[in-house]
N, C-alpha and C positions, 0 to 999 in steps of 0.2 A: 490562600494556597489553592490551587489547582492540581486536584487528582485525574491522573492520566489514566484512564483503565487500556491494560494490551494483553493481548491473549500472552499466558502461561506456554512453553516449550520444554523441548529436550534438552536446551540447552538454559540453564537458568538464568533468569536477569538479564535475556539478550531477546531484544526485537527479532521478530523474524515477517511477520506477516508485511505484503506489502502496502495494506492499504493505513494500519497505525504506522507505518515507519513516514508518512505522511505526514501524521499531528506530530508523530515525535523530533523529526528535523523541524516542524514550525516551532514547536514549544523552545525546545534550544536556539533555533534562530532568534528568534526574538527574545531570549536570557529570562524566560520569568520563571518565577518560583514552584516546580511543581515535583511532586510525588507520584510514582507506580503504584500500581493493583494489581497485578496480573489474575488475568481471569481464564478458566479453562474453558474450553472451546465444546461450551454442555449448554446444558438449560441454565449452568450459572449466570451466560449474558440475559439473560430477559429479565433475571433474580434482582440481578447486582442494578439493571437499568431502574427497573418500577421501583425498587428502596429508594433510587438517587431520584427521581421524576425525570430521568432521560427518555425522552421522545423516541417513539421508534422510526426506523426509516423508512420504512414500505409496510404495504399489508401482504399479508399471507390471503392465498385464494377462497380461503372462507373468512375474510374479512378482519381476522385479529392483526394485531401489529408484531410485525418483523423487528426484534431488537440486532443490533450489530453494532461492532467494534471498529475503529477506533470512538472513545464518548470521554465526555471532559464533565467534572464537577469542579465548578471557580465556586467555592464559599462563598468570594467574597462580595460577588452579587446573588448567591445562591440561586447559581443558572446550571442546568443539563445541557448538552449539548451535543450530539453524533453527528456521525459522517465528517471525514476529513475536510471537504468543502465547507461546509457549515463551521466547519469549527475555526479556519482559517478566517472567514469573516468576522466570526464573534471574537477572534482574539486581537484584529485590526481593529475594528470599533472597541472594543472597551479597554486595549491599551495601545492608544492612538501613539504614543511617544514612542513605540517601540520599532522597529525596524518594520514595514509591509512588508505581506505574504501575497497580499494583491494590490499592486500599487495605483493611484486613484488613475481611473482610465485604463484599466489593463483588465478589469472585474469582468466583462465577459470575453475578452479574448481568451484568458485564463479558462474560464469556463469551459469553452471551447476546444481550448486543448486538451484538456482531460480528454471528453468525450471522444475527439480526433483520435490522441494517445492509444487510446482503449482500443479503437477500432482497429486496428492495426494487428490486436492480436487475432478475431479470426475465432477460428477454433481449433489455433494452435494453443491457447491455453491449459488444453488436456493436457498437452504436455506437461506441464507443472505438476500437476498431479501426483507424480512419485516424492516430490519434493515435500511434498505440503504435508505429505502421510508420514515423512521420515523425521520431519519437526514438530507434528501436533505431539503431545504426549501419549502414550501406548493409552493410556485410558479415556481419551478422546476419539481417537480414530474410528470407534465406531460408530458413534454420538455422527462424528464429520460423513464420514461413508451410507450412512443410515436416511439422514435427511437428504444430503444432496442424492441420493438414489431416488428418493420419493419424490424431488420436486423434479428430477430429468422425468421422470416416470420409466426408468432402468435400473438397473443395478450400474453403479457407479465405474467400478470396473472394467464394463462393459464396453468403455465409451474408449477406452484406450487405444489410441493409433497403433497400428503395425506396420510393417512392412512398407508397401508404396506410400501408403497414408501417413504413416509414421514420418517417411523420407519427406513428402509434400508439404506437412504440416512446418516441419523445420524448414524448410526454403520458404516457408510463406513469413514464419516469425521473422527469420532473416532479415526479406525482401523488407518487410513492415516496421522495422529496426533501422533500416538504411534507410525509409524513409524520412523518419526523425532525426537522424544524424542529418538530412540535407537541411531540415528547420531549420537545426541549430548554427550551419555552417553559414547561414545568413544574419547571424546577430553582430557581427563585425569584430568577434574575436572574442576571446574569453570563455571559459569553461559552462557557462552558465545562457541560458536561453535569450537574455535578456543581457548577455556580454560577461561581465564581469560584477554583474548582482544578481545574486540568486532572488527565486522567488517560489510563489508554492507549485508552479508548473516544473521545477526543477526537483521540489521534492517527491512529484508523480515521477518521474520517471528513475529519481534516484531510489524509491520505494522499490520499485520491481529491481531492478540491480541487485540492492540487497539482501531481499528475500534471494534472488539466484545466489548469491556468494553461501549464504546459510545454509541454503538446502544441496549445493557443489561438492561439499563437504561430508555429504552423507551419500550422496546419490550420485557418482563421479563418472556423468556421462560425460563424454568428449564434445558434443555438440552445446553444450551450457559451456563452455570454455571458451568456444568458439565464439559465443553469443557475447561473455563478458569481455573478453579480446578483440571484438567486430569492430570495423565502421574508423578503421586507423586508430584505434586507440582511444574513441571519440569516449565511450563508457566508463573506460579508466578512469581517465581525464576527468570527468565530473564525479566520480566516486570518491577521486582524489580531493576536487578541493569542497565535497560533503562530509569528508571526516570528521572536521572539528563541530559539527553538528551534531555527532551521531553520540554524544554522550547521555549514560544511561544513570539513569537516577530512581 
């Protein structure tokens, strides 16, 4: 069995972050057997990683290890494992029979499009911001607010667009959205990047969608409607046929 650890919310027993809504569309994709942990978004991830021997994923500027979420314990080679990327390789190799999340030959393009993907936001990411605060749990939020304050070297808040910035920042998400809707519209059809087979470059970008639908709900600005409405429907349309993934265990 494979315990999935995903951050804890306002909303219980629902994904919201976007970077586990990543392993959690692989895990479902590929139908194996696994179990939640939810973990709160504290010093419990570094707690819950060292128990399990999950590796961290970066160092911190004086040298300790960074732990983070999405992280996978499979029993049943008694492996740790983080970071969505990493975890998608490790569930291709050790259950080969099972549908790819990177299909042979597509290993660094995939790669690639992550990081592409990514880039696109910019430092419209801020924007999210309101989101992210209205789903962590009220007992998290300062835990969240506290560190990321300390590694911007600002107070967290601080960083929030207004006005022109605010306006610019959204045309720039926009613009960087519409970019990847033209990726897609060169796969020769089909909801999925790759046409009509998903792969783990589809649950990148379905990951963000999601987290926006979760956090929509709390935080009911007009330009996030706009975002999951853009690009002709392009967003829909892959959120559509990522549902039957999206089930939670």
């Amino acid at each position: 069995m494979i315990t999935f650890y995903d951050f804890a919310s306002t909303v219980p027993g629902k994904t919201f972050n976007p970077n586990t809504w990543k392993t959690r569309y692989s895990l479902n994709y590929k139908q194996l057997p696994y179990k939640t942990e939810w973990v709160e978004f504290s010093e419990e991830i570094e707690k819950v990683c060292k128990k399990m021997g999950i590796p961290p994923t970066s160092k911190r500027p004086d040298g300790s290890g960074a732990y983070t979420l999405p992280a996978i314990y499979d029993d049943s080679t008694k492996t740790g494992v983080a970071d969505s990327l990493l975890i998608a390789a490790y569930l291709d190799k050790t259950y080969p029979d099972t549908p790819k999340l990177l299909p042979a030959g597509t290993e660094a393009l995939q790669t690639a499009f992550v990081d592409a993907f990514m880039s696109k936001f910019g430092s419209s990411w801020q924007l999210s911001i309101p989101l992210l605060l209205k789903l962590l749990l009220p007992s998290n939020v300062d835990f969240y607010v506290r560190t990321r304050s300390a590694a911007l070297g600002k107070p967290l808040l601080d960083i929030l667009p207004v006005g022109e910035e605010r306006e610019a920042q959204w045309k720039s998400l926009k613009a960087g959205l519409s970019v990847v809707d033209a990726w897609y519209q060169k796969n020769g059809g089909g909801p999925f990047i790759m046409g009509n087979t998903p792969s783990f470059a589809d649950f990148v970008v379905g990951g963000f969608f999601s987290f926006v639908k979760a956090g929509v709900q709390n935080v009911p600005e007009p330009e996030w409607k706009e975002v999951l409405e853009g690009d002709n429907g392009r967003w829909k349309k892959l959120g559509e046929a990522l549902e039957k993934y999206e089930v939670m265990v």
